[in-house]
matplotlib code that plots the C-alpha trace (Angstrom):
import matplotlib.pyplot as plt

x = [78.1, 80.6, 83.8, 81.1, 80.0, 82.2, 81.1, 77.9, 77.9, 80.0, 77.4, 74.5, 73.1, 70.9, 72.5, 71.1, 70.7, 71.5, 73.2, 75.7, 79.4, 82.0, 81.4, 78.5, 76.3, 76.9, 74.0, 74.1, 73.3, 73.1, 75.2, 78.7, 78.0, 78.2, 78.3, 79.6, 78.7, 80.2, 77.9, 80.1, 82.7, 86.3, 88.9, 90.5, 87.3, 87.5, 84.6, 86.0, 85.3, 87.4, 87.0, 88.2, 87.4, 86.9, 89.0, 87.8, 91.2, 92.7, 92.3, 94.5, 92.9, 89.8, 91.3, 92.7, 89.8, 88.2, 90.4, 90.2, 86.0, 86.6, 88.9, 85.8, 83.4, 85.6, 86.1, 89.7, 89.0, 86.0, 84.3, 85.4, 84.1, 81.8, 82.7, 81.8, 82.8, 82.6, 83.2, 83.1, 82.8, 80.9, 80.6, 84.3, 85.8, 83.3, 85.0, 88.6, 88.6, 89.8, 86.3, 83.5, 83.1, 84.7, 87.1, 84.9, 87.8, 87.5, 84.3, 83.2, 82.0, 78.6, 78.2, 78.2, 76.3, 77.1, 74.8, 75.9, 76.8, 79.6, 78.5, 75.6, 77.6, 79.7, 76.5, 75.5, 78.7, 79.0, 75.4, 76.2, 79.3, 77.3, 74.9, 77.4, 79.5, 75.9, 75.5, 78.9, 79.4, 78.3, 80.1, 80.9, 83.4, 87.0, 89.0, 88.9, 86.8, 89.2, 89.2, 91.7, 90.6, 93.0, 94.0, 97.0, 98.2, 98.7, 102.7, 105.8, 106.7, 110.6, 108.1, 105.7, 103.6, 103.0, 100.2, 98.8, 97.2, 94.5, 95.0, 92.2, 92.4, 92.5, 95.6, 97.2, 97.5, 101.3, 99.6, 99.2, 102.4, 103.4, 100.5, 101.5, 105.2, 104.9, 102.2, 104.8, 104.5, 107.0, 106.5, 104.0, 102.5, 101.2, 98.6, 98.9, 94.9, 91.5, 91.4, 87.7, 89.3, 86.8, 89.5, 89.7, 85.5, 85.6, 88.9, 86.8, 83.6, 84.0, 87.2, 88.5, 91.9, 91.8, 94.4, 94.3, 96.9, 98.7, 99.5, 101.6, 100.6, 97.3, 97.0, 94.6, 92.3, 94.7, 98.1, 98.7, 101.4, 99.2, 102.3, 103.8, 100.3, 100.4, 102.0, 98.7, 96.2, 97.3, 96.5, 93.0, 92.4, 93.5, 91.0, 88.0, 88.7, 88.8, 92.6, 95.7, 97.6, 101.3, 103.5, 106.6, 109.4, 108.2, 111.8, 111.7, 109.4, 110.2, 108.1, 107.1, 105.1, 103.1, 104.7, 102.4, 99.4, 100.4, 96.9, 96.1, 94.5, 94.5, 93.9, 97.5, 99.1, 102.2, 104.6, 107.8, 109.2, 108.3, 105.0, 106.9, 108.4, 107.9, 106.4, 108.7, 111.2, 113.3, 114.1, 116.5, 116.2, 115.2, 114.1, 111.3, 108.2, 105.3, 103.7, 100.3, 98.5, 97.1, 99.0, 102.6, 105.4, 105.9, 109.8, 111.2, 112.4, 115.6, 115.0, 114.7, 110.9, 109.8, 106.5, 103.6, 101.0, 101.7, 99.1, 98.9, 95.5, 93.3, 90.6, 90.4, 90.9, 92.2, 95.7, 98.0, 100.8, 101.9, 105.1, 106.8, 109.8, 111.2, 109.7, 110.3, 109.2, 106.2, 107.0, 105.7]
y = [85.3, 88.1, 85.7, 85.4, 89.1, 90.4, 87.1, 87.6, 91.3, 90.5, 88.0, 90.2, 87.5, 88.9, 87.7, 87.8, 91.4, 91.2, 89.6, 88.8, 88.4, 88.4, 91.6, 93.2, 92.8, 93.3, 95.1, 95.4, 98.8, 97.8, 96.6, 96.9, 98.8, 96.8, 98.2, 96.8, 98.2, 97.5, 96.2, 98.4, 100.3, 99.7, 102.7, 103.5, 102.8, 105.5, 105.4, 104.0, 103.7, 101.0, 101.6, 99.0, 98.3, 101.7, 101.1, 97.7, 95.8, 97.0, 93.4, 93.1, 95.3, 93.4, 90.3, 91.6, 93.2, 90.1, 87.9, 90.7, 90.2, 86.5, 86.6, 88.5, 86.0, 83.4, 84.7, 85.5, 88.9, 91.2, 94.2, 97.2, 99.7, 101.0, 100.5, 100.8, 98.8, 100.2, 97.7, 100.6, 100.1, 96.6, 96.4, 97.5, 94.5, 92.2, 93.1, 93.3, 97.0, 99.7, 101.5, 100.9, 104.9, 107.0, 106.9, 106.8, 108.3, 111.7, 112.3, 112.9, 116.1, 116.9, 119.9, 116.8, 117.2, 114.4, 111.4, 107.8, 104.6, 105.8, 109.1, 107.1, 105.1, 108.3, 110.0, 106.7, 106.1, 109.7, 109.4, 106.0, 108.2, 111.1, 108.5, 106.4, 109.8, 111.2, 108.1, 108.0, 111.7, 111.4, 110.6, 107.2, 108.3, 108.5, 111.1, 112.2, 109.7, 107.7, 106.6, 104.5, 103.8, 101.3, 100.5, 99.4, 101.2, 100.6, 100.3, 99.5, 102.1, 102.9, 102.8, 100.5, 100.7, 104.7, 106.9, 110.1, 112.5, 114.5, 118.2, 120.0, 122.1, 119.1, 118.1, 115.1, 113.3, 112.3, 108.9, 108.1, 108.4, 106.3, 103.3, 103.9, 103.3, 99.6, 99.0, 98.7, 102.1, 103.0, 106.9, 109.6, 112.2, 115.2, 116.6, 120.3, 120.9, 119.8, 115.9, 114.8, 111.2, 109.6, 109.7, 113.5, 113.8, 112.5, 114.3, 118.0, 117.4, 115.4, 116.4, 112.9, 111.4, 109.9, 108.5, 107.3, 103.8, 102.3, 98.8, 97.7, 96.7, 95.8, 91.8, 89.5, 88.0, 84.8, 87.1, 89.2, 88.6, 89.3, 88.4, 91.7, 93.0, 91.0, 94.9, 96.2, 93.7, 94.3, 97.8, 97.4, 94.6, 97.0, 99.6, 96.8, 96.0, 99.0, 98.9, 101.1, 99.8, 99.2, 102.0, 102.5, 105.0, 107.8, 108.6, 104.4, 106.5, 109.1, 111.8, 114.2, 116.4, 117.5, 120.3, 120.4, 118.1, 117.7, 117.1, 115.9, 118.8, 117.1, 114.0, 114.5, 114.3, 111.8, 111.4, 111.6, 108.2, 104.6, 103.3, 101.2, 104.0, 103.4, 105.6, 107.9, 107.7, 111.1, 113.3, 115.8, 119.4, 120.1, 116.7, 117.0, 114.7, 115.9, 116.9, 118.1, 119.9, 122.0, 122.5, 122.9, 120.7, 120.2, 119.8, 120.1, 122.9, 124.0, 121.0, 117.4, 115.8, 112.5, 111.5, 109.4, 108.1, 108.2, 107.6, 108.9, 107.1, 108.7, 111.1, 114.2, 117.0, 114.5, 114.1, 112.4, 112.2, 114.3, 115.7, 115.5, 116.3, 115.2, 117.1, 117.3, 114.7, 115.7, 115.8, 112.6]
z = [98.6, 99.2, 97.0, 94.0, 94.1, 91.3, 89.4, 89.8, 89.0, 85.7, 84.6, 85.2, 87.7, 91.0, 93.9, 97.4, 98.5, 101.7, 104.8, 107.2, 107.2, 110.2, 112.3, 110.4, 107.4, 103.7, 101.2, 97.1, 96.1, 92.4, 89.5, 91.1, 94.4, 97.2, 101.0, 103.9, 107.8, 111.0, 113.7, 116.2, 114.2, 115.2, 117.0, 114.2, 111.6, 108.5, 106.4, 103.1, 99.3, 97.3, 93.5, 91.0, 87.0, 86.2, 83.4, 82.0, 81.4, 84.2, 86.5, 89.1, 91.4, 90.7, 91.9, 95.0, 96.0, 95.4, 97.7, 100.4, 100.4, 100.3, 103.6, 105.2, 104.1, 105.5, 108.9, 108.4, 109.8, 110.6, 109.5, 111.5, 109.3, 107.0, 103.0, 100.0, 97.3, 93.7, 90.6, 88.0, 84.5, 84.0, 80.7, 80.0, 82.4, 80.5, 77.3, 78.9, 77.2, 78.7, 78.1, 75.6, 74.5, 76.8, 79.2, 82.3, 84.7, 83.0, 83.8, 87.3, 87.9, 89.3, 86.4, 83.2, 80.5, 78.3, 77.2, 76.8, 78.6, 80.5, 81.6, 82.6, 84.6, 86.3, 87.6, 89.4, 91.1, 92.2, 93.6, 95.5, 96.6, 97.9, 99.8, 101.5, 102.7, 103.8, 105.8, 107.5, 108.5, 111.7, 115.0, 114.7, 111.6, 112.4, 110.8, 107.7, 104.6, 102.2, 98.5, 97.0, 93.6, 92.2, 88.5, 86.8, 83.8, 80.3, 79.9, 82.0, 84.7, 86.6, 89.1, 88.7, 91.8, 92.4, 93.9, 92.0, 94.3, 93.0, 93.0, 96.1, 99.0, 101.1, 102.2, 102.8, 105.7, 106.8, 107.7, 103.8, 103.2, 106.3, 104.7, 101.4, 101.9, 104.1, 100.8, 98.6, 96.5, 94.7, 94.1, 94.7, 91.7, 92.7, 90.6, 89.9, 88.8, 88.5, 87.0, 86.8, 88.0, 90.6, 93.2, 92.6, 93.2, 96.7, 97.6, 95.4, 97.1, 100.4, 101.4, 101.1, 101.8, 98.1, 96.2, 92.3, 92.7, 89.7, 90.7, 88.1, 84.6, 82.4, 82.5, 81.6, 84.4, 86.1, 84.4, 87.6, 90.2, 93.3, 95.5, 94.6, 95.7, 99.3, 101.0, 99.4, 100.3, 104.2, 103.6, 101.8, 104.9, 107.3, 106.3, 105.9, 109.8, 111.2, 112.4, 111.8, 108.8, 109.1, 108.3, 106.5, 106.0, 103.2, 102.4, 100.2, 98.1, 94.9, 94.6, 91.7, 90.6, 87.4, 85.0, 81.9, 80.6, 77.0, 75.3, 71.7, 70.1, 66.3, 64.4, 63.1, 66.4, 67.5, 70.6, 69.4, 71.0, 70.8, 72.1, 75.0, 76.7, 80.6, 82.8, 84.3, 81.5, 81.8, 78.6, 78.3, 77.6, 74.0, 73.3, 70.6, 72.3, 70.5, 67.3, 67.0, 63.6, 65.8, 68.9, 67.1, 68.2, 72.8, 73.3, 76.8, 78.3, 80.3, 82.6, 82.3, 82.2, 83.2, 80.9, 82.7, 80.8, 77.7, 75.1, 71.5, 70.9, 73.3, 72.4, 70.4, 73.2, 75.9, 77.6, 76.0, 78.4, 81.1, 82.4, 85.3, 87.5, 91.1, 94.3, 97.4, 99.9, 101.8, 106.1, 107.6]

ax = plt.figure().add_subplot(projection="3d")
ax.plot(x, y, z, "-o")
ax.set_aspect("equal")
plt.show()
């Protein structure tokens, strides 16, 4: 059942609710939420949320974590520890838009007001969240929780495989870095303040080791080169079995660090180069890269900025890019 889930979920079809797959036993939740336990978790087990399709066109992830579930179900490896597997915004990925009102990944904090589909949507998975980290804080959890909620973004990136790591008094296990640099990531971005991402509300509230992953660009389903993913699937299969994931060298990796969120505070607003800049594209000082009606014009400063995520079209009072520059790596 397990390598039709994410069909079945998409269609709106019930699937069987529960049962068994190589070392443990798998149980749907709801639409999307799907948990796998451990008969016996493994040594090295961390209790562990995987998050895809919280942006709707974003499918690569999808697929990956799809061919992870079907290894499991084929007895290509065993479960070794407790997860839970989130396929975030349904009706988004049915459309193959990146979200049907509002972007859902800016809007999970346990204090929202607002009414609609998505926010709908972000109160549920933060309750699943809050179950499944209520269920595995006991004794049989190793170290500290993990999140990885994976994504792709919008445009070509210098770097096109990088991690942002949400800003929280947690810090950051050495060990990520270690995983992250035999996954194939590129670069790190550190995030200097509260985000709202999902990633940042298990790393806010539960003290998570939790991770927001780009993984390259938004495709089509069937589009996606999943061999420049293989690095990453060992990870995610790692974590599912319970075992310590290979490790790499931190130094392969860039790191950098958030300057300024340049948000769109008017209807007349533009970024002040073309719409395929990639990620991590560096401007000099004085370059002009905004103008806003209400904000006034953003040019950089004495230094030279990197822009990630760049995106003119996004809401009224939402970020439209932010700015970045090189930082030290982190001791591994």
């Amino acid at each position: 059942m397990l390598s039709e889930w994410i069909e079945y979920s998409l269609a709106g079809d019930r699937a069987t609710e529960r049962g068994r797959v190589p070392g443990g036993h798998y149980r749907l939740l709801g639409p999307g939420l799907l948990e796998l336990t451990p008969d016996v978790p493994a040594e090295s087990a961390r209790a562990c949320v995987l998050s895809v399709g919280i942006h709707g066109n974003e499918t690569a992830p999808i697929e990956l974590l799809g061919e992870c579930l079907a290894r499991l179900e084929a007895g290509l490896m065993r479960l070794g520890a407790p997860v839970l597997v989130v396929l975030g915004n349904l009706e988004a990925i049915r459309r193959a838009e990146r979200y049907v009102d509002t972007n859902l990944n800016r809007l999970f904090r346990r204090d929202i007001d607002a009414t609609g589909m998505e926010p709908d949507r972000a109160r549920e998975l933060m309750a699943a969240v809050d179950a499944f980290h209520a269920r595995h804080a006991g004794p049989s959890r190793r170290g500290s929780p993990l999140h990885y909620d994976l994504h792709t973004a919008i445009r070509d990136s210098r770097y096109p495989r990088f991690v942002v790591s949400p800003f929280a008094e947690t810090a950051v296990s050495p060990e990520q870095w270690r995983w992250f640099a035999a996954a194939g990531i590129q670069a790190v971005l550190h995030q200097h303040r509260h985000s709202w991402t999902f990633s940042h509300y298990s790393k806010h509230y539960h003290g998570a080791q939790a991770f927001t992953l780009e993984l390259g660009r938004a495709l089509p389903f069937g589009h996606n080169d999943l061999a420049a993913l293989a690095p990453m699937g060992r990870l995610l299969e790692s974590l599912v079995a319970g075992r310590e994931p290979p490790t790499g060298d931190p130094e392969r990796m860039a790191f950098f660090r958030v300057e300024h969120e340049l948000m769109r505070e008017a209807e007349a607003f533009r970024l002040c180069f073309p719409d395929d800049t990639p990620n991590f594209t560096e401007f000099a000082p004085g370059t002009l890269l905004a103008e806003d009606a209400r904000a006034g014009d953003t040019r950089v400063g004495e230094r030279p900025l990197r822009v990630v995520f760049p995106n003119a079209r996004v809401e009224l009072g939402a970020r439209a890019a932010l700015l970045v520059s090189p930082a030290p790596a982190p001791e591994a």
